[in-house]
C-alpha positions as CSV (number, residue, x, y, z in Angstrom):
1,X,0.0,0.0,0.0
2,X,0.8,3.5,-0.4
3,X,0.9,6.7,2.1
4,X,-2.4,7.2,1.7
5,X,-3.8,4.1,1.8
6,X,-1.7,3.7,5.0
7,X,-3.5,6.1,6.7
8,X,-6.6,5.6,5.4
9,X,-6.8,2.0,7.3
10,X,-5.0,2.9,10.0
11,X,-7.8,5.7,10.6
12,X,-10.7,3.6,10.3
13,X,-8.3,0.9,12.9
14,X,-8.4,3.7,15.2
15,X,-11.8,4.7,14.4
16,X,-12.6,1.2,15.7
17,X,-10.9,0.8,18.5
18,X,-11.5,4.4,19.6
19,X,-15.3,3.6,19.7
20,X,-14.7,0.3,22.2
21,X,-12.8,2.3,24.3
22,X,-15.8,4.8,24.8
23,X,-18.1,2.1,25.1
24,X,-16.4,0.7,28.0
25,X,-15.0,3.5,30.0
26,X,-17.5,6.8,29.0
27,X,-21.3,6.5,29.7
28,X,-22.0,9.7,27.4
29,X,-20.0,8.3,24.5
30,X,-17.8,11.4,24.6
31,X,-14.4,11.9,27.1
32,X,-15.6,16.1,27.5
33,X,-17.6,17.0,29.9
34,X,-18.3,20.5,28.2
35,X,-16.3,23.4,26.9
36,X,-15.5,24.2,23.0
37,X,-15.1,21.0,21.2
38,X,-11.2,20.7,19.6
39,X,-11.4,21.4,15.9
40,X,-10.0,17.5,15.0
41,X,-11.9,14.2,16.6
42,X,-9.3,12.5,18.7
43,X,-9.8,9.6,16.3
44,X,-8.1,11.7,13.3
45,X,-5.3,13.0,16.4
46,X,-4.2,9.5,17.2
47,X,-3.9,8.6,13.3
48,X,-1.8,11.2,13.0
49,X,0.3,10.6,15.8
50,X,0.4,6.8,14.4
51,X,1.4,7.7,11.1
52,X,3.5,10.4,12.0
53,X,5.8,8.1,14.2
54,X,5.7,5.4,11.3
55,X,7.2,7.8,8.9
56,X,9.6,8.9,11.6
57,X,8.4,12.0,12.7
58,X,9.3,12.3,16.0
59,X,8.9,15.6,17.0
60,X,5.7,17.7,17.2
61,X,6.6,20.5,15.4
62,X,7.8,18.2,12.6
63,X,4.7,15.4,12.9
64,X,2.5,18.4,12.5
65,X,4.4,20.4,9.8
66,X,4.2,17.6,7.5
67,X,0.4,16.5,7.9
68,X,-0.4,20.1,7.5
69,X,1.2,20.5,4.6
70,X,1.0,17.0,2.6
71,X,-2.4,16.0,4.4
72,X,-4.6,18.9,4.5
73,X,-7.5,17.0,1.8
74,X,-7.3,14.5,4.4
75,X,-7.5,16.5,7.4
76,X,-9.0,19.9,6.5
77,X,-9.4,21.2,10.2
78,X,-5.7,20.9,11.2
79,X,-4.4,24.4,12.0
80,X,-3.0,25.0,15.6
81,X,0.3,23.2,16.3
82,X,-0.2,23.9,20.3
83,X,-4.0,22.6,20.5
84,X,-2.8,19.7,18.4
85,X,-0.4,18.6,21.0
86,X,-2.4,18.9,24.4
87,X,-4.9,17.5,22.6
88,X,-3.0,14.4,21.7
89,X,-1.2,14.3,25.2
90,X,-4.1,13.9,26.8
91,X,-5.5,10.8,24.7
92,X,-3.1,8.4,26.6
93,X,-5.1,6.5,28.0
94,X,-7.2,5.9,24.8
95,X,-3.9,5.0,23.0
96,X,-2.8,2.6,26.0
97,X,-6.6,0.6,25.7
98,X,-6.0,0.9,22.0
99,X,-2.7,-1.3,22.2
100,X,-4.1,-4.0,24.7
101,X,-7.0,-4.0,22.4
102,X,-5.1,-5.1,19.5
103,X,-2.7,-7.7,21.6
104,X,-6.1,-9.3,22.5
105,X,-7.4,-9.3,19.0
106,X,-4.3,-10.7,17.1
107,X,-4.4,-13.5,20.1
108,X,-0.7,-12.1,21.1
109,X,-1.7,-11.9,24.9
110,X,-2.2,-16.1,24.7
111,X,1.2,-17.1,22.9
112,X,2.3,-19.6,25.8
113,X,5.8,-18.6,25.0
114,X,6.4,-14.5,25.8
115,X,10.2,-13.4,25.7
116,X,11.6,-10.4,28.1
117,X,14.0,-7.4,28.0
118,X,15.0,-4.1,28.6
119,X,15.7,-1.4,26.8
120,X,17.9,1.6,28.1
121,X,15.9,4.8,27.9
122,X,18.4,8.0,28.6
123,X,16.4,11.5,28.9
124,X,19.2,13.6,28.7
125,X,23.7,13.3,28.0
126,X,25.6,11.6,30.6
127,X,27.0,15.0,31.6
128,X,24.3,16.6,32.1
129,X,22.9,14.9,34.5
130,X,23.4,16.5,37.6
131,X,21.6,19.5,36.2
132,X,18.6,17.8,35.5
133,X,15.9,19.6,36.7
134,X,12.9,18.2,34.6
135,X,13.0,14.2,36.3
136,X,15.0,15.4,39.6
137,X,13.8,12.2,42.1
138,X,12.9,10.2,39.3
139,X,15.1,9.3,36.7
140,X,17.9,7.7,37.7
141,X,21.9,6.3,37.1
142,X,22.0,3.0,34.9
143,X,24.1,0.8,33.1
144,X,23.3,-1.3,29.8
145,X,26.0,-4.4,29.7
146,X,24.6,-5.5,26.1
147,X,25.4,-2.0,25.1
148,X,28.5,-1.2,27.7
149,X,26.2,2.3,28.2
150,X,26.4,4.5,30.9
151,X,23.2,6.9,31.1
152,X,20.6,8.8,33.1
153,X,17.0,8.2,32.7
154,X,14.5,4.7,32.7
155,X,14.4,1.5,31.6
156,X,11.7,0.0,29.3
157,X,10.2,-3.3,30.5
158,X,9.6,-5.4,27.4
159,X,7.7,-8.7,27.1
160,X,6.6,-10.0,23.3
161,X,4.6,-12.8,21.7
162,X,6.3,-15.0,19.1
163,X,4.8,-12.7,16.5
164,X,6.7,-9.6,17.5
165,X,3.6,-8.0,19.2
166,X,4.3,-6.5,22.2
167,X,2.1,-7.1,25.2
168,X,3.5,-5.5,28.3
169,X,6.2,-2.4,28.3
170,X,6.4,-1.3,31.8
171,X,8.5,2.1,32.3
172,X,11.2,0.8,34.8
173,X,13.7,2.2,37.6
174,X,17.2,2.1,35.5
175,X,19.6,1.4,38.6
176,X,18.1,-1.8,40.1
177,X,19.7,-5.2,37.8
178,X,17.3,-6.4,35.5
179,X,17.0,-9.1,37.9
180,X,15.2,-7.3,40.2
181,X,12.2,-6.7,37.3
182,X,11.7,-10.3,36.7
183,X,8.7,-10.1,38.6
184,X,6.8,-6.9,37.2
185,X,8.0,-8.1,33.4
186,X,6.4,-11.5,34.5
187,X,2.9,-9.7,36.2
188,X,0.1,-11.7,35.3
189,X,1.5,-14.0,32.9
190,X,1.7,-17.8,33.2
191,X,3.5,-19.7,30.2
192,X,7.5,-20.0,28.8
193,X,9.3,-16.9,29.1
194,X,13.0,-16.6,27.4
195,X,15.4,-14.2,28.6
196,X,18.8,-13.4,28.4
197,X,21.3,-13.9,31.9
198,X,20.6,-10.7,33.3
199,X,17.4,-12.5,34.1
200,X,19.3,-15.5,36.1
201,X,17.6,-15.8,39.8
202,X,17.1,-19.5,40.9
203,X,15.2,-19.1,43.8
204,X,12.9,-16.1,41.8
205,X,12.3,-18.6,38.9
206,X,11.5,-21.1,41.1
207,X,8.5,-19.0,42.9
208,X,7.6,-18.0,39.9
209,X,7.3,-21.3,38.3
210,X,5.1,-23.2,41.4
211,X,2.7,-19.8,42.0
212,X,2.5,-18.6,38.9
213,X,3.3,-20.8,36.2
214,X,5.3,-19.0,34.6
215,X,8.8,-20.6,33.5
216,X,11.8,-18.8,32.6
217,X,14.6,-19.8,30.8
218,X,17.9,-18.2,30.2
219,X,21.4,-19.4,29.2
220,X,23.5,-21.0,31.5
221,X,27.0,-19.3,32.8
222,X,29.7,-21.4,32.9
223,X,29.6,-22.8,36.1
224,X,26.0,-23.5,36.1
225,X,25.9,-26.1,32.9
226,X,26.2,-29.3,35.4
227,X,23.0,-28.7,37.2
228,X,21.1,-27.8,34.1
229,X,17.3,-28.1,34.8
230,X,16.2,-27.7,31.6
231,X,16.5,-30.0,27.8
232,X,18.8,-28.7,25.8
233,X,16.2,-28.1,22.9
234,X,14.4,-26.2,25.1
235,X,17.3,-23.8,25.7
236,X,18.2,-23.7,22.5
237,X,14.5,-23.3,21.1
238,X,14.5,-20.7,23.9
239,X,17.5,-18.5,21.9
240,X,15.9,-18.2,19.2
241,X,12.6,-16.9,20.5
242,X,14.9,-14.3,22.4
243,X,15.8,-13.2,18.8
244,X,12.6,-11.9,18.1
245,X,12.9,-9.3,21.1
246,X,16.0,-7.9,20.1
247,X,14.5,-7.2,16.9
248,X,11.9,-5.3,18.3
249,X,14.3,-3.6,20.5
250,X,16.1,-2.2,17.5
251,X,13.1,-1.3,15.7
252,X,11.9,0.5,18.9
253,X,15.3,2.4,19.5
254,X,16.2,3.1,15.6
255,X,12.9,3.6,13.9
256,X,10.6,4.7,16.4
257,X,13.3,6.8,18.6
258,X,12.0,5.5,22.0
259,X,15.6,6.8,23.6
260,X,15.7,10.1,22.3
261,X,12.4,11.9,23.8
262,X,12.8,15.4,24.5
263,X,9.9,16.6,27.2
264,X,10.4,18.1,30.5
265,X,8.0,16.0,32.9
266,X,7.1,12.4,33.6
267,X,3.9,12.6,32.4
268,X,4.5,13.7,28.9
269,X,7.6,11.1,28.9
270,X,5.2,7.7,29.1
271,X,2.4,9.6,26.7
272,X,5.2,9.6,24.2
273,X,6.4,5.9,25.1
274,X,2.8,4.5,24.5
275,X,2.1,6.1,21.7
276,X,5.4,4.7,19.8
277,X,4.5,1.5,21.4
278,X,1.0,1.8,19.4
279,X,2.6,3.2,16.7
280,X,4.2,-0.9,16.6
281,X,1.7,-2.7,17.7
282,X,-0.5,-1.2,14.9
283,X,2.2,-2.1,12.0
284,X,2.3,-5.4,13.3
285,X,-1.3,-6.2,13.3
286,X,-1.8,-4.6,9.6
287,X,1.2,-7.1,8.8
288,X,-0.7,-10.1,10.8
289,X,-3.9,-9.2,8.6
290,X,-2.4,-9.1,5.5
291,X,-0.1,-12.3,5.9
292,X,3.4,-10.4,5.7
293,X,6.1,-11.1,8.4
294,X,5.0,-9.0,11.3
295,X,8.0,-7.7,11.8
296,X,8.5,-6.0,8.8
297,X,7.8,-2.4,8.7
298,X,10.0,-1.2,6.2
299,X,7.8,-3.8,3.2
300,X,4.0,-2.4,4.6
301,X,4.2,0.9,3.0
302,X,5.1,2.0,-0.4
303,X,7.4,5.1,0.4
């Protein structure tokens, strides 16, 4: 498909999904209680915030500058920049039902087999840090050993399907070991979960295994292979599952920018993480619909 046609069914996905989420959490069928309704529906706001991330525009000034000008048959009542943005910003949770909407309808959230990471999320240079001001109490020192990084900011909890799909990103403390978020990146999930060794905690996979039913598997250090609990296809079926999550990772960090956000408080920070995490989740389902690899963004639209 082409641009247009891009946007054309990812506004009539939102369209959808924006009406279930009405249904189910507004009795009046409208999220205003009064005041001067916004010149765009928040359906056509969230397309464009979709789109705009797709075609990597990651910035407001730019995601708005280009629908404006390339998009205006398509979305005649776009004209203030600043009422564009609060306006979005405060659509997160519709964007958050949105995504768990989709995991449930593409049958993501019951793959028995879920692989976990983390990604590091850095809101500002390394040097700069002791003059943060805008996450003072929250952000926090951290250090990536897959990437031998150094930063200041979060972590990204990841959990995915088989698919690609992700179906639970928790915004995480960076200092504690990844270790010690085995249990929220686990939450409510009972099934085969893959991770890499910074996930290694016999006694927490254990629990985890006889209350929750959840098993996770990682690779073995060196002085761990002779009391191996695990088949060795399963470990190595296992590794390549963990593949997928890396993948998605990349795609997260390189295409969708999830470690460069610019904003100055919390609140705005996570708007801007779920709506690139939408932004993927909806690629991924248009892929699943149409039979294409689901993780292949770049082949979906005609550029």
């Amino acid at each position: 498909m082409d641009r247009d046609d891009f946007i054309i069914t990812v506004y009539c996905l939102v369209c959808e999904s924006y009406q279930a989420y009405l249904r189910r959490y507004c009795q009046h069928r409208t999220l205003r209680g009064g005041g001067f309704a916004p010149s765009l529906t928040d359906e056509e706001v969230i397309t464009i915030e979709i789109c705009g991330e797709y075609f990597k525009l990651h910035q407001d000034q730019d995601l708005f500058s280009y629908f404006h000008t390339h998009y205006r048959h398509f979305f005649p009542r776009l004209r203030e920049r600043t009422s564009f943005v609060r306006q979005a910003a405060a659509l997160w949770q519709a964007k958050s039902f949105m995504q768990r909407q989709l995991v449930q309808r593409s049958g993501a959230d019951r793959d028995p087999v879920q692989a976990i990471d983390t990604l590091p999320l850095p809101v500002c240079g390394y040097t700069r840090s002791g003059r943060d001001r805008c996450f003072r109490g929250e952000a926090d020192y951290g250090y990536c050993a897959a990437k031998k990084l150094a930063y200041y900011g979060f972590k990204l909890g990841l959990r995915i399907a088989r698919c690609g799909m992700i179906t639970h990103y928790p915004l995480l403390a960076a200092r504690p070991h990844d270790v010690k978020h085995l249990l929220t990146l686990v939450e409510g999930y009972a099934g085969l979960v893959p991770g890499d060794k910074g996930f290694i905690d016999p006694c927490g996979q254990a629990w985890l295994a006889v209350h929750q039913g959840a098993l996770v598997v990682t690779p073995l250090r060196r002085n761990m292979k002779a009391a191996d609990p695990h088949p060795v296809t399963l470990r190595r079926a296992c590794s390549q599952w963990r593949k997928k999550i890396e993948t998605v990772g990349s795609q997260l960090t390189e295409r969708f920018a999830v470690a460069r956000l610019r904003v100055h408080d919390l609140w705005h920070y996570q708007h801007r993480v779920i709506r690139k995490v939408l932004a993927h989740t909806v690629v991924v389902f248009l892929n699943l619909q149409q039979g294409r690899p689901p993780l292949d963004l770049d082949g979906l639209v005609s550029l």
